[in-house]
VOPAGU-2260 file (C-alpha; in pm, 1 decimal, decimal comma):
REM VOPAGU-2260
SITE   aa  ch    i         X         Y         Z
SITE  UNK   A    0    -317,8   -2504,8     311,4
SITE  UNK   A    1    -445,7   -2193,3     122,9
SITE  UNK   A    2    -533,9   -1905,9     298,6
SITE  UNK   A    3    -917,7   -1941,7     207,6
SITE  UNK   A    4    -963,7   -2274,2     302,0
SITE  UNK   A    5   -1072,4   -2237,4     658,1
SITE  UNK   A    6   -1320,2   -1954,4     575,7
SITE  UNK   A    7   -1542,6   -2157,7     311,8
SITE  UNK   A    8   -1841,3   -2196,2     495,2
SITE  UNK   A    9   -1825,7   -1884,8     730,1
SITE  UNK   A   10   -1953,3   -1553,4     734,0
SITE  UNK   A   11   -1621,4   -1346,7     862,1
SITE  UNK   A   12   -1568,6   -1012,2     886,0
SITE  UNK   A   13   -1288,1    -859,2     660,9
SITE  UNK   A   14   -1048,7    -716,1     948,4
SITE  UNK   A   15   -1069,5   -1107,4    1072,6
SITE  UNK   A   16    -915,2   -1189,1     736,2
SITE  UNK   A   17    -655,6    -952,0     760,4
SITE  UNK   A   18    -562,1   -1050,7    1118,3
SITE  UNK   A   19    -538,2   -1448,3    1053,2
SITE  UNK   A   20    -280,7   -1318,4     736,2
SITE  UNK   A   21     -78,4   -1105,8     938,1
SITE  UNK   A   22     -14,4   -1341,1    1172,3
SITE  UNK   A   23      77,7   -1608,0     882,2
SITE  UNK   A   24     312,6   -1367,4     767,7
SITE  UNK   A   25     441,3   -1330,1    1128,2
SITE  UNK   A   26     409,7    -904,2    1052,4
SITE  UNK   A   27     356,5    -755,1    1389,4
SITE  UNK   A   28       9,3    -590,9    1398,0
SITE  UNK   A   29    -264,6    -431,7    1630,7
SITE  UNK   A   30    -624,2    -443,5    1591,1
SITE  UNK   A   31    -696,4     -77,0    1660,5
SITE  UNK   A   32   -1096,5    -176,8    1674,5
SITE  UNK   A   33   -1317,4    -415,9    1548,7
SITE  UNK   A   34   -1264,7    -282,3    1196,4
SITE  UNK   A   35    -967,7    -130,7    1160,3
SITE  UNK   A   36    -603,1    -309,6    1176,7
SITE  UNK   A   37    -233,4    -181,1    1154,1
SITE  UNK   A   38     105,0    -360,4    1094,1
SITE  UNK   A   39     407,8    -314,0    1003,5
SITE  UNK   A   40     546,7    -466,5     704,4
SITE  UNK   A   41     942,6    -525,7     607,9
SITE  UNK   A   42    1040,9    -408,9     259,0
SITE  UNK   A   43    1395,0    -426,1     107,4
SITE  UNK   A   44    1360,2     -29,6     140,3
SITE  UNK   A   45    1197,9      -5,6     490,8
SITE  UNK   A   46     951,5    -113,4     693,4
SITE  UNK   A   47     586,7      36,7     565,1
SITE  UNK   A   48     311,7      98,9     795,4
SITE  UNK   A   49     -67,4     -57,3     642,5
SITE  UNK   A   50    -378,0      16,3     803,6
SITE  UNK   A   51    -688,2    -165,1     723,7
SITE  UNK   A   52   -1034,2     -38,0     764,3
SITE  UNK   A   53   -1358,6    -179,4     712,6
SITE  UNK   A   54   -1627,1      50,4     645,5
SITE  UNK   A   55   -1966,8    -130,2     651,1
SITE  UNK   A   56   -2137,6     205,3     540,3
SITE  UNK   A   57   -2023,6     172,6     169,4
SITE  UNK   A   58   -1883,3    -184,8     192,7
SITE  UNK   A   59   -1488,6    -107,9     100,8
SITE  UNK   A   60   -1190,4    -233,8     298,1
SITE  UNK   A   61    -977,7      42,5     313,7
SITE  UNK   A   62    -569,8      38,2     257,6
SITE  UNK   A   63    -344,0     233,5     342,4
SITE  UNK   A   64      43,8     181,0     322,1
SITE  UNK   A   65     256,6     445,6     453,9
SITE  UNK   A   66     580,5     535,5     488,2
SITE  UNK   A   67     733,4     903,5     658,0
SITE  UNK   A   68     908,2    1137,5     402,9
SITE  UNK   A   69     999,4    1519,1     474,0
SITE  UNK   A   70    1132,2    1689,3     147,2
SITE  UNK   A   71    1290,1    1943,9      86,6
SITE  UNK   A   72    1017,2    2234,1      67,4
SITE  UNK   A   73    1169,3    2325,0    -330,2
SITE  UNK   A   74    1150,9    1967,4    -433,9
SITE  UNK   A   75     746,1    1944,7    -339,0
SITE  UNK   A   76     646,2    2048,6    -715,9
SITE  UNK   A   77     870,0    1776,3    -866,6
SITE  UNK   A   78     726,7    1517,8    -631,1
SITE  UNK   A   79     434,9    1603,6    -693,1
SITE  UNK   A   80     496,6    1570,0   -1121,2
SITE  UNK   A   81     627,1    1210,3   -1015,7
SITE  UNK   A   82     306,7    1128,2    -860,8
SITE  UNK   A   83      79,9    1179,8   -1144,5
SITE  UNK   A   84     382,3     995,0   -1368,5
SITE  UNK   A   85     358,1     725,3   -1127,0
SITE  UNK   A   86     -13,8     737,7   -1057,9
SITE  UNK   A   87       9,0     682,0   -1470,6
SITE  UNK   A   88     152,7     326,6   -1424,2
SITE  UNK   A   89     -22,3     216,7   -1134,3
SITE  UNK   A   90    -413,6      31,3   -1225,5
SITE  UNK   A   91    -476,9     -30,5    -858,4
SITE  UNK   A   92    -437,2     215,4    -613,0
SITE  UNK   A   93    -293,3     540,7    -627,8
SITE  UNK   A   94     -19,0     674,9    -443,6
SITE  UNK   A   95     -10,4    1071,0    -242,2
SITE  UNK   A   96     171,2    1283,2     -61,6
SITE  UNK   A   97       3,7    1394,0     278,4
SITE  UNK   A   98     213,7    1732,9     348,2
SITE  UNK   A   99     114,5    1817,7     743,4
SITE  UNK   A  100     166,4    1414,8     798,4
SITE  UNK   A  101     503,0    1372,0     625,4
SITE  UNK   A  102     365,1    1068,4     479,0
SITE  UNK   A  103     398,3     935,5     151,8
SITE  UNK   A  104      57,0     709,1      87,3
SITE  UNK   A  105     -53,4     423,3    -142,9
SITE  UNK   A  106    -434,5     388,9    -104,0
SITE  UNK   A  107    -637,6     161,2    -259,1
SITE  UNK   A  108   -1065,6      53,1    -150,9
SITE  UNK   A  109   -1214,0    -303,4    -219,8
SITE  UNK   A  110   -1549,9    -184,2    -275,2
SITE  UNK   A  111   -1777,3    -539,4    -138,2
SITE  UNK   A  112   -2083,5    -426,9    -210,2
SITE  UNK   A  113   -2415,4    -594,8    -193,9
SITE  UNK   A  114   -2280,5    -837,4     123,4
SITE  UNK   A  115   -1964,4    -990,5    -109,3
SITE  UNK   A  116   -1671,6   -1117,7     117,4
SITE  UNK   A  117   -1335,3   -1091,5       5,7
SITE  UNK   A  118   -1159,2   -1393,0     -16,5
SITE  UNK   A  119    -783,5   -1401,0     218,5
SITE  UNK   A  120    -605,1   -1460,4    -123,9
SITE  UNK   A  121    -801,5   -1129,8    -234,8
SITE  UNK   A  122    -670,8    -925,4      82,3
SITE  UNK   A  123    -326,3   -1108,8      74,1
SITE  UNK   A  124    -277,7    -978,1    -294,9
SITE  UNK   A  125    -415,6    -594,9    -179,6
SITE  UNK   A  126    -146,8    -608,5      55,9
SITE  UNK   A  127     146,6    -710,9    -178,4
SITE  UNK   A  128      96,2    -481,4    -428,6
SITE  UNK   A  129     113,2    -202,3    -214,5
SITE  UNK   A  130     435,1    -277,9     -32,1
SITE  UNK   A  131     544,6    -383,7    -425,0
SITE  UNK   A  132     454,7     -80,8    -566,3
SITE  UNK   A  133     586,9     149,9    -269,7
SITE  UNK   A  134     911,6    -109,0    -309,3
SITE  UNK   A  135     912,1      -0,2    -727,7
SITE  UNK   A  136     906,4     349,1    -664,4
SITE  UNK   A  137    1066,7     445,0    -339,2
SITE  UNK   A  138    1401,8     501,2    -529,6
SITE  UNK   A  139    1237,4     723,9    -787,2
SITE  UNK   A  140    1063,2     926,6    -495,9
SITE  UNK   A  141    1447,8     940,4    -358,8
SITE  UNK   A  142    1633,7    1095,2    -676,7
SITE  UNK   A  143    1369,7    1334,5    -704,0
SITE  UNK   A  144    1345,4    1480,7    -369,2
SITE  UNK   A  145    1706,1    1454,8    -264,4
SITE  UNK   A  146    1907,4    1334,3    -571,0
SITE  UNK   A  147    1824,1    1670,4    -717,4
SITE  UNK   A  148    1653,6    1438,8   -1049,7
SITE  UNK   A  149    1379,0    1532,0   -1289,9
SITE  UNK   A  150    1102,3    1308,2   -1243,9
SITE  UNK   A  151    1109,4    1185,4   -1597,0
SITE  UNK   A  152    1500,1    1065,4   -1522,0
SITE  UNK   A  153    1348,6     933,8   -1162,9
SITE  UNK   A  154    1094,0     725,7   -1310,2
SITE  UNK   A  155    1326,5     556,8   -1639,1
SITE  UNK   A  156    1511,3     416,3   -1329,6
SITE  UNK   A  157    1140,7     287,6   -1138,0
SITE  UNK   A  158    1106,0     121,1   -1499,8
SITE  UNK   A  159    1438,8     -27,8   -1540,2
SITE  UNK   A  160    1399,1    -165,0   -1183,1
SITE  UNK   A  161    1050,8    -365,6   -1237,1
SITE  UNK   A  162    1221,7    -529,1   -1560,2
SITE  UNK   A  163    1572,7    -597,0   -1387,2
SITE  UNK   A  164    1495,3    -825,0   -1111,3
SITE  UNK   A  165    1409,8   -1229,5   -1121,8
């Protein structure tokens, strides 16, 4: 059965969505609040947090997919050349670095304005690209900060690695 079949004729909130798809996915969550959720995700580099939020303010579920990263203070100028170089080849979301949280972000906001719902296949695709892109470029975000690589070097390999799998 597709994700979206069960919500055809209802009215649900967006967190509600996320909640029935985690627990397809068997991902170990916790509904912080009636609009905001957080799991835990398994990647083939680690396991990424992703935090939900629905703000009914300006209609936009929220993403965030995290992961914890400390580099070395002298590498923080080259990560930060990698971001905008990966930034470059991402069209949804973006990814940053948040310094005094050690965390290394992909964001992205499904703007549902004008009382749109956003369909579970909608949400379930949101949620795969992020660990997908954070999966792409976690190696490049490696070589540069401790491999001691320029980010141009970092990011042939982020290429080569989106065209070399099946």
């Amino acid at each position: 059965m597709a994700l979206s079949e069960q919500y055809l004729e209802e009215d649900i909130h967006p967190i509600d969505i996320v909640e029935h798809i985690a627990e397809h996915h068997d991902w170990d969550f916790d509904r912080i609040g009636d609009d905001q959720i957080a799991m835990a995700v398994e990647g083939q580099w680690r396991t990424y947090s992703i935090t939900l939020a629905w703000s009914g303010y300006d209609e936009t579920l929220r993403m965030l997919c995290s992961f914890e990263m400390e580099p070395p203070e002298d590498r923080v100028p080259e990560l930060y050349e990698l971001l905008n170089a990966m930034n470059d080849q991402c069209w949804a979301g973006a990814f940053t670095y948040w310094g005094n949280q050690k965390l290394m972000i992909y964001r992205y906001g499904l703007v549902l304005s004008g009382g749109q719902t956003a369909s579970p296949e909608q949400i379930d695709t949101m949620i795969t690209a992020a660990v997908l892109s954070a999966e792409r470029y976690y190696p490049a975000i490696q070589l540069v900060t401790w491999g001691n690589r320029t980010p141009d070097e970092a990011m042939q390999v982020a290429i080569a690695e989106a065209y070399g799998r099946a």
